[in-house]
Structure formats: structure tokens, C-alpha cells
C-alpha positions, 0 to 999 in steps of 0.5 A, spaced: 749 652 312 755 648 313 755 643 319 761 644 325 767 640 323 772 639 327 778 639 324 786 639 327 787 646 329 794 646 323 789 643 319 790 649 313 798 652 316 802 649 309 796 652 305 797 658 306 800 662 300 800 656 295 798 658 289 795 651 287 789 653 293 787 660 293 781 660 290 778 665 294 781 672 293 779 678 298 779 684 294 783 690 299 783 698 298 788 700 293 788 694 288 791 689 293 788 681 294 789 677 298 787 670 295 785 663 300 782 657 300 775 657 300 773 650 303 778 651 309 775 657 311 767 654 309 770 650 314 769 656 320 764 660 316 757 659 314 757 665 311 763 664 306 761 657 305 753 660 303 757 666 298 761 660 295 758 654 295 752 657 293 753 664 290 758 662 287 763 667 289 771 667 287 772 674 290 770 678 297 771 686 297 774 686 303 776 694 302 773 696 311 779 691 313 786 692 313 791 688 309 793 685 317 788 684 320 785 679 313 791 675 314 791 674 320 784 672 320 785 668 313 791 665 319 787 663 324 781 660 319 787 656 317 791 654 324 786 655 329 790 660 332 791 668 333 798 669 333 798 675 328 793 678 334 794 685 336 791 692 339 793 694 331 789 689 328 784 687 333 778 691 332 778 689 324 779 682 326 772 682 330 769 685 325 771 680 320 769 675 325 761 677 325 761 679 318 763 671 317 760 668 323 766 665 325 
């Protein structure tokens, strides 16, 4: 399991959409993807550091969570921030929260 880091709660907001850092891609319904970097976000989830460091994943089906609210938790793992919070995406976003473990 990945140890608790604390990192500074901007850490990740100028890697968001880089090309160069999405080496994680969530495969959403309809064809959709949305790629983020897997070491940002192993930072916050001992379960994406487990399915990436160890099993080696470079994608994640994530068809059950709208495109919202992935980018809004891809957002919060990057900045410590939930500003794309919202009664739309909410329940989602906690979904996805207790299947990462964040």
C-alpha cells in the first residue's frame, strides 16, 4: 500500500490535460477517455497505486461515473480541491471516492 504523502495541495493543477503526463486513461461510456497521471493520483489512492504500480494497469473502466464528475475527482487528486463539486456530480464523485479509497 502506498504510504500517506503530504504533497502541496496545487501540487498536480499545471499537469491537468498535459499530454506528456496521462499515462492513466479512464475509460468512460460511449468511447470516451479521459487520461491523468498515475503517480499523482497513487499519491491519494492506495488502490490506483495497487492497480498501477503492481498490476500494471494503463487504463481503468470507469463506465458507472459521468464524465463530470471523473474530472472533478481526477481535479481534486491533482489540487486538494473540490471546486467542480456539485449536487449533479456528487454522488458520483463519492462513489468513486470509496472505490479509490481516497
Amino acid at each position: 500500500m502506498a504510504p500517506k504523502v503530504c504533497v502541496p495541495a496545487d501540487f498536480g493543477r499545471h499537469h491537468i490535460g498535459a499530454p506528456s503526463h496521462g499515462n492513466l486513461t479512464f475509460n468512460l461510456i460511449e468511447g470516451l477517455k479521459v487520461k491523468a497521471n498515475s503517480i499523482i493520483l497513487s499519491l491519494n489512492s492506495p488502490v490506483i497505486d495497487e492497480l498501477t504500480t503492481n498490476l500494471h494497469l494503463t487504463s481503468l473502466e470507469a463506465e458507472d461515473f459521468s464524465r463530470e464528475a471523473v474530472d472533478c475527482f481526477i481535479e481534486a487528486s491533482y489540487t486538494g480541491e473540490v471546486e467542480a463539486l456539485n449536487k449533479g456530480n456528487f454522488r458520483d464523485v463519492n462513489k468513486m471516492s470509496h472505490v479509490f479509497q481516497v
